[in-house]
Structures are given as C-alpha cells and as structure tokens.
SERO-4910 file (N, C-alpha, C, O; in steps of 0.05 Angstrom, whole numbers):
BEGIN
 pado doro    nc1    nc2    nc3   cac1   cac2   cac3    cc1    cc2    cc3    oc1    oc2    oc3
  Unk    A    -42   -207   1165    -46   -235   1172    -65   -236   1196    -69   -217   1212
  Unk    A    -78   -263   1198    -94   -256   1223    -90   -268   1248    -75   -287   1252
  Unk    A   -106   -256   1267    -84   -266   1296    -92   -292   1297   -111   -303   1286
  Unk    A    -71   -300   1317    -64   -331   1327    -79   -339   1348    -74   -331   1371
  Unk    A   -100   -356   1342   -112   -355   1376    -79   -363   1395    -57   -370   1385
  Unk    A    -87   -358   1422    -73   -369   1436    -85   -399   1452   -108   -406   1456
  Unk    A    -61   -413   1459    -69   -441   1475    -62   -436   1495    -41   -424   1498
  Unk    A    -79   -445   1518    -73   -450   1547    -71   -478   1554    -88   -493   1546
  Unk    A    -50   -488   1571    -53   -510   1581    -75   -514   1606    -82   -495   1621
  Unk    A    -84   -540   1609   -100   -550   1636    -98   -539   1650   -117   -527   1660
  Unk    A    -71   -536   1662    -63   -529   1688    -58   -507   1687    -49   -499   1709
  Unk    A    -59   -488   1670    -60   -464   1665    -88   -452   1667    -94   -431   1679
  Unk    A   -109   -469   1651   -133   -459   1665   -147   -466   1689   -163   -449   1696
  Unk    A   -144   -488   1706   -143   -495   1732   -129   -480   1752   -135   -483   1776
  Unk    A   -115   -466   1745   -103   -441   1770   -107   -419   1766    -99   -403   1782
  Unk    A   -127   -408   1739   -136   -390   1743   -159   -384   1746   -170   -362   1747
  Unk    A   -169   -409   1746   -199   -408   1757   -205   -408   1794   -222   -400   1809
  Unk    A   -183   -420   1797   -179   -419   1824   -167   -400   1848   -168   -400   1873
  Unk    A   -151   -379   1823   -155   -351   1832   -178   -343   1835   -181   -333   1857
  Unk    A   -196   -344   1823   -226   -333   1829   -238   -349   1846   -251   -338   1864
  Unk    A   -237   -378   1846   -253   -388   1866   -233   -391   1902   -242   -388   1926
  Unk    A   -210   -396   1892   -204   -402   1929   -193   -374   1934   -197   -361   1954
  Unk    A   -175   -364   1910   -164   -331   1913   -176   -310   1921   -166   -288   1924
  Unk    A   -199   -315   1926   -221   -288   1920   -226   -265   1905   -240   -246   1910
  Unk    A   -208   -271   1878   -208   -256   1868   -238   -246   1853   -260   -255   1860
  Unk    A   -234   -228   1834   -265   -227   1825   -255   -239   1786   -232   -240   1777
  Unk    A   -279   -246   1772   -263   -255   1743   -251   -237   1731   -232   -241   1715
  Unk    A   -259   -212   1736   -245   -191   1720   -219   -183   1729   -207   -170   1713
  Unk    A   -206   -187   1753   -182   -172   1763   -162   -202   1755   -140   -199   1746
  Unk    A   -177   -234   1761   -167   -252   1758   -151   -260   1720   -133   -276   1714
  Unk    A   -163   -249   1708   -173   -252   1675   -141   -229   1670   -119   -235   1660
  Unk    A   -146   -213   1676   -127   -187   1680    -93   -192   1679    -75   -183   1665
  Unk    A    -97   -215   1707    -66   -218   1720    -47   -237   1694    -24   -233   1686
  Unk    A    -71   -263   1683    -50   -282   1670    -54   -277   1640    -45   -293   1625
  Unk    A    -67   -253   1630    -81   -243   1602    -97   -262   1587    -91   -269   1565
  Unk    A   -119   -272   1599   -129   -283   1589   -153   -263   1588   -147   -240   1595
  Unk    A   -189   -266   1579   -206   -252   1584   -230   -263   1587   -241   -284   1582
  Unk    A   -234   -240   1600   -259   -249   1624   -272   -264   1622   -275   -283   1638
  Unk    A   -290   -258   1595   -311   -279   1591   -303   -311   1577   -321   -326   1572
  Unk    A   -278   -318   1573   -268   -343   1571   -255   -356   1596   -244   -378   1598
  Unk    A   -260   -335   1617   -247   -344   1651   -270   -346   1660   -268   -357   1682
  Unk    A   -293   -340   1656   -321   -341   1667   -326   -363   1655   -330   -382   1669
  Unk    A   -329   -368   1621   -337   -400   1618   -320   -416   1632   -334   -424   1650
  Unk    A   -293   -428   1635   -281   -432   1645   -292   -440   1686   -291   -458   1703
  Unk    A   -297   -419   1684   -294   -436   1715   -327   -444   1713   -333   -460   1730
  Unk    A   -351   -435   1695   -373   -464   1691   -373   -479   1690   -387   -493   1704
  Unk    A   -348   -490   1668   -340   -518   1665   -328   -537   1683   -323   -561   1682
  Unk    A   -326   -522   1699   -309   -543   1720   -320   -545   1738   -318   -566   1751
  Unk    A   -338   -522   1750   -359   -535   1768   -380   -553   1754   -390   -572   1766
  Unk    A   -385   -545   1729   -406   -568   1718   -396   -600   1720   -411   -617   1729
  Unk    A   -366   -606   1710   -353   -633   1718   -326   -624   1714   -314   -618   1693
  Unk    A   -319   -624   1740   -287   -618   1748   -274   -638   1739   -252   -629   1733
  Unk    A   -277   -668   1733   -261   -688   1731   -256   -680   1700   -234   -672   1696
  Unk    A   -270   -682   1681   -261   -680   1647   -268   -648   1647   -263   -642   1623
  Unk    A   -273   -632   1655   -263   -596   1638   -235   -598   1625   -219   -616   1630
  Unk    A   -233   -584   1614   -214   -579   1597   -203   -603   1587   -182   -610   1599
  Unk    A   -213   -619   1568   -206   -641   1558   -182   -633   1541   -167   -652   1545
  Unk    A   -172   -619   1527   -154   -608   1509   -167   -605   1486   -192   -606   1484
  Unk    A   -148   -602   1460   -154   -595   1434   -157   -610   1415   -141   -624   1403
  Unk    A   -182   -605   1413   -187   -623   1385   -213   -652   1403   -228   -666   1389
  Unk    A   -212   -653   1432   -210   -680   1451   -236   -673   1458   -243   -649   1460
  Unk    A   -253   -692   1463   -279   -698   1476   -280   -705   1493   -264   -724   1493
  Unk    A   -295   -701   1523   -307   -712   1534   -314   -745   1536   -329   -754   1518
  Unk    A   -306   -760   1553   -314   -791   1553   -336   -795   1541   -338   -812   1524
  Unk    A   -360   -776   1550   -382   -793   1557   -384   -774   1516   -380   -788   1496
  Unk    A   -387   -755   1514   -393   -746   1483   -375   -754   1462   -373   -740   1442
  Unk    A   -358   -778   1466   -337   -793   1450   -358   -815   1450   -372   -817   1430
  Unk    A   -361   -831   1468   -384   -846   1466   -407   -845   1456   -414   -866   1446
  Unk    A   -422   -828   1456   -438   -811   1441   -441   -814   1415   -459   -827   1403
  Unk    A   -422   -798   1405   -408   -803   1382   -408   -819   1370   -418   -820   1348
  Unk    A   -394   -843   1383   -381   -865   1373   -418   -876   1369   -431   -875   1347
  Unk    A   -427   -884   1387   -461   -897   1388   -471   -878   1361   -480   -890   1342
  Unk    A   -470   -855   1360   -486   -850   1339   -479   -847   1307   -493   -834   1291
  Unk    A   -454   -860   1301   -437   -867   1283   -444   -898   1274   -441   -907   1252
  Unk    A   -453   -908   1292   -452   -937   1289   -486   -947   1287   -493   -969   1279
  Unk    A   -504   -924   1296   -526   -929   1291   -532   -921   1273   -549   -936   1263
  Unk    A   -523   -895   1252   -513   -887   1221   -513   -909   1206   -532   -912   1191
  Unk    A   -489   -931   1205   -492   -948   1201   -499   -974   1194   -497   -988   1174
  Unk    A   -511   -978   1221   -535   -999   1221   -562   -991   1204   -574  -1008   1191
  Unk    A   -566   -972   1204   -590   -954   1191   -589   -976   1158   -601   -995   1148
  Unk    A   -561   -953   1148   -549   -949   1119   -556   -984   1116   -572   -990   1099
  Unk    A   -545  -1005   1130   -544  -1030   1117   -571  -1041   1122   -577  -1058   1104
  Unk    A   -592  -1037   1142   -616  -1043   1139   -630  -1030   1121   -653  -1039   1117
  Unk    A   -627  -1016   1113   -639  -1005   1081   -632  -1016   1055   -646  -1016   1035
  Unk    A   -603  -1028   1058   -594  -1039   1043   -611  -1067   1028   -600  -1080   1011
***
C-alpha cells in the first residue's frame, strides 16, 4: 500500500519554523527534532516570511487574495461564454 502523507497543523508549522528563526536553530537540526524534512521546513519558513498573516492556509484552502482570483476568473469565464452566446 502506499504511504500516507502526513498532516501538520498551523501551529505545528509555526513553531517549527520558529525554531529556526528565533531558536537558532539551523533547518536541518530543526526538521530533525519534530520529523518533519528539511526541505518542506525550508519552504515553510518562505512562506511566512513571504506573508505571515495567510501561510499555511490549511487543506484543500486558498489564500484570500487567490480565492478571489479565482472567483474573478470564474466569472469572467462566464461572462465570456454568454457574450458569445
């Protein structure tokens, strides 16, 4: 059978990014301690310096502004479809 990803909660990735940033740790010793790996603790703490307020939106969940997005370019799809009409 094949493996299960695993899920982390927010606040699960928020404290371990913060082992590396206020901890001093480095990503690899930090990645180590809560088994997660490295290079998803390295994207991880991009994301949150890129916009700390929405990182880790959860699963399946967008971003405000690319829900909007979305939504605008769903509806301009549409407008299209019926002006052709």
């Amino acid at each position: 059978m094949g493996d299960r990803r695993r899920v982390f909660s927010r606040e699960f990735k928020l404290e371990a990014v913060r082992l590396v940033t206020d901890g001093g740790l480095s990503v690899a010793q930090a990645a180590r301690d809560p088994g997660s790996r490295e290079s998803a603790l390295g994207r991880r703490k991009k994301q949150l310096a890129a916009d700390p307020e929405e990182a880790f939106p959860g699963k399946g969940q967008l971003k405000t502004q690319d829900e909007e997005l979305r939504c605008l370019r769903r509806e301009n799809e549409v407008l299209r479809q019926e002006r052709d009409i």
